[in-house]
C-alpha positions in Angstrom: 0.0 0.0 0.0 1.9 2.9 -1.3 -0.2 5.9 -0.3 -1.8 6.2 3.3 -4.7 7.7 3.2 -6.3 7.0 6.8 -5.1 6.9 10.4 -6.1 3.1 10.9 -4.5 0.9 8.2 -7.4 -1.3 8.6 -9.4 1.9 6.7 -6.5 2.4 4.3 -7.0 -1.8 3.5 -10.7 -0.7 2.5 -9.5 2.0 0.1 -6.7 -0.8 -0.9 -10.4 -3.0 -1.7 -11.7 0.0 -3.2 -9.6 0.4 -5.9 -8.7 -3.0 -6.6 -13.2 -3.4 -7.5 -12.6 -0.5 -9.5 -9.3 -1.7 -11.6 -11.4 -5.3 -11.9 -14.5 -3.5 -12.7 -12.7 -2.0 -16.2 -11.8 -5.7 -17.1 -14.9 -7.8 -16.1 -18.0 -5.1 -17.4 -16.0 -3.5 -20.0 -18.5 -1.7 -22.2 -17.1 -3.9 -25.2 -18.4 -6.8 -23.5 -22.0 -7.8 -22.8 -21.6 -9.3 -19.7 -22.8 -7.5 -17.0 -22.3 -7.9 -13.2 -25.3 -8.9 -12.6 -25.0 -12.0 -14.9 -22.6 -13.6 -12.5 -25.5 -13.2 -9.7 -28.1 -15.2 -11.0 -29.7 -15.5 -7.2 -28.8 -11.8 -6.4 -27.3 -12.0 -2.5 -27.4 -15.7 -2.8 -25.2 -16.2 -5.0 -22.7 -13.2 -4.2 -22.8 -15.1 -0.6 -22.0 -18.2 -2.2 -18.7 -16.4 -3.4 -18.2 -15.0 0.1 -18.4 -18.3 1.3 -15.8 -20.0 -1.4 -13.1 -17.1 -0.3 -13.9 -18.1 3.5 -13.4 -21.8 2.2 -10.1 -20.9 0.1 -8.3 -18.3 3.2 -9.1 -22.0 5.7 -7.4 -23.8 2.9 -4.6 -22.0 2.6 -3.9 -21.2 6.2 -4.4 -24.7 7.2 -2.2 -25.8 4.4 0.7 -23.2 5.8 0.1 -24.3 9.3 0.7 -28.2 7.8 3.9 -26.4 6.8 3.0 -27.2 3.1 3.9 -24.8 -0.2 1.4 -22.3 -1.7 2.1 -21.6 -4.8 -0.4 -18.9 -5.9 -3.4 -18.2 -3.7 -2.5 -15.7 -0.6 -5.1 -15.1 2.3 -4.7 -11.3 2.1 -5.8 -11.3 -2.1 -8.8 -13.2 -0.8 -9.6 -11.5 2.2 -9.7 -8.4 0.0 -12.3 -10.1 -2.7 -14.4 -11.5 0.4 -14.7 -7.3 1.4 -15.4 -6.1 -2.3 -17.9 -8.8 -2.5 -19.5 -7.9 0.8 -19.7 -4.2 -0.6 -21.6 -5.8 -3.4 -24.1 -7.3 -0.8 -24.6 -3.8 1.2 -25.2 -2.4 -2.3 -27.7 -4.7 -3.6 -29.8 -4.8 0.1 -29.6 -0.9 -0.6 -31.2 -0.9 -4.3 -28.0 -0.1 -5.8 -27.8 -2.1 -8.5 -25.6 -0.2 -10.9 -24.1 -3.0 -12.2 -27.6 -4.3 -14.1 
């Protein structure tokens, strides 16, 4: 995190989250594709909890695999951690009629 922007790091890791949903954003609802956000939410929260859970699932893995004192080779907690809290954000949105992905 090159610039600090908050007091508490933990508030300068949200702006970290921030900008990452806005760099991935560009790439995955590119107006030159017709794929929306939406479309990867068939079930609305559902599914976006479904995701939340599979990062939950993926950060045990990993830890539990490091604890074993086994190699990762790709997947770090922190990259998930930070996907579980943009997809969160997604959640809040949605609940709050903000659905400016459809």
């Amino acid at each position: 995190m090159a610039d600090k922007k908050f007091s508490r790091y933990s508030a300068n890791v949200l702006f970290e989250a921030a900008e990452l949903q806005e760099r991935k954003g560009q790439d995955y609802q590119n107006p030159l594709s017709r794929v929306r956000q939406a479309d990867h939410y068939p079930r609305g929260v559902y599914t976006i909890l479904d995701t939340v859970n599979g990062k939950l699932l993926r950060m045990y893995s990993v830890l539990e695999t490091m604890e074993a004192g086994g190699k990762i080779n790709f997947e770090s907690v922190e990259d998930s951690a930070i996907d579980a809290i943009n997809y969160l954000s997604f959640v809040v949105a949605y609940l709050l009629g903000y659905r400016d992905w459809e």
